[in-house]
C-alpha positions as CSV (number, residue, x, y, z in Angstrom):
1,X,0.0,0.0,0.0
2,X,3.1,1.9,-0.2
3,X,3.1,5.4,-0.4
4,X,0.3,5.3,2.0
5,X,1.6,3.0,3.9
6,X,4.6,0.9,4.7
7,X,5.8,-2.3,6.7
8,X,5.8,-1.3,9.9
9,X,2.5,0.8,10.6
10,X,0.4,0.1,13.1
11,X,-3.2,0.8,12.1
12,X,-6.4,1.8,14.2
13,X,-9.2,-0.2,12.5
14,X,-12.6,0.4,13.0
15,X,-14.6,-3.0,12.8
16,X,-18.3,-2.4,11.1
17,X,-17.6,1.1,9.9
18,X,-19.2,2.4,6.9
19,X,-16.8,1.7,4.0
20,X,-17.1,4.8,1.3
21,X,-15.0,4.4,-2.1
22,X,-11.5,5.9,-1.3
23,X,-11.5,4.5,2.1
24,X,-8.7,2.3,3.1
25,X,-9.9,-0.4,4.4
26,X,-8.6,-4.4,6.0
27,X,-10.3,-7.4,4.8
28,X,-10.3,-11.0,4.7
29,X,-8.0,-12.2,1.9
30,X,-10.4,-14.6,-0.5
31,X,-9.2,-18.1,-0.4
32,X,-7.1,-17.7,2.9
33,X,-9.6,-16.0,5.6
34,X,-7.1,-16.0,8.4
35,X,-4.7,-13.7,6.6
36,X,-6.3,-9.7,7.1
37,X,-5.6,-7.1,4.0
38,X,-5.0,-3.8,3.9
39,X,-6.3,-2.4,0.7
40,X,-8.4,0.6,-1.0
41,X,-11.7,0.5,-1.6
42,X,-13.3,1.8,-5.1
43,X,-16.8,0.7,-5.5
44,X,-19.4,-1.2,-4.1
45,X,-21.0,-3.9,-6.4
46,X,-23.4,-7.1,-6.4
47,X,-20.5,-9.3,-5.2
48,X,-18.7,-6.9,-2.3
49,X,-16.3,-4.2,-2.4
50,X,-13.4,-3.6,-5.1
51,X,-10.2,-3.9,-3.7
52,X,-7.0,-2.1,-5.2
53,X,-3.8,-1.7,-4.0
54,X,-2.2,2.1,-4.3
55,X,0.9,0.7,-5.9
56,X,-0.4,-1.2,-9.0
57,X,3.4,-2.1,-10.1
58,X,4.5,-3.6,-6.8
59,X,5.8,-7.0,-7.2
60,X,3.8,-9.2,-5.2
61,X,0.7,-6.9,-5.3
62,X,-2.2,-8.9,-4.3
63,X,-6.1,-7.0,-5.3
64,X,-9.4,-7.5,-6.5
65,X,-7.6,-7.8,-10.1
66,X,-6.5,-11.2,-9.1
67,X,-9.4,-12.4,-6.9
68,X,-12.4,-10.2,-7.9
69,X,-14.7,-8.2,-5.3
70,X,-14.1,-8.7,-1.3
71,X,-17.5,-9.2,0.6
72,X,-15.7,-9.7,3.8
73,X,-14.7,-5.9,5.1
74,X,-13.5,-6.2,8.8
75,X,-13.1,-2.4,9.0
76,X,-12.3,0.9,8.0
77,X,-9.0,2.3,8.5
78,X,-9.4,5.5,10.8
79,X,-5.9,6.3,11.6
80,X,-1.9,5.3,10.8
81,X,-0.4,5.9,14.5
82,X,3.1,4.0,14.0
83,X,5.6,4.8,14.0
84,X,4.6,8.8,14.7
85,X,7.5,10.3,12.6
86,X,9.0,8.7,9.6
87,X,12.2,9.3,8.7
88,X,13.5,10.1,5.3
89,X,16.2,7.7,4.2
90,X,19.8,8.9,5.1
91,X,22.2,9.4,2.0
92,X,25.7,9.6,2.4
């Protein structure tokens, strides 16, 4: 989800929330429900939400383009609280 987020944040998650397209939100990966996602959502449809990641050229990069719409939301993503400052990578 990188530039919004990286490895490392810690997330406040609010379970049930209203999900809005834009929101980031964690869900239930399809295929492997005990591993949680943290993706954006961009529209609602007949089968669940549409899940995309920020970074579409990520290697890796897991999103409704590869397993189609998420019906299992957790929550909404309220705030990134971890670490409170990032640091810019020292050059040199």
């Amino acid at each position: 989800m990188r530039p919004a987020l990286v490895p490392g944040d810690w997330l406040l998650v609010r379970r049930g929330a209203t999900v809005h397209p834009g929101d980031l939100v964690v869900a239930r990966l399809p295929g492997d429900p005990d591993r949680l996602i943290v993706k954006r959502a961009q529209w609602h449809g007949a089968g669940g939400w549409w899940l995309e990641s920020d970074n579409q050229r990520a290697s890796g990069r897991r999103d409704s383009w590869d397993f189609g719409p998420v019906d299992d939301i957790v929550g909404r993503v309220v705030l990134r609280y971890w670490p409170l400052l990032r640091r810019a990578p020292r050059k040199g």
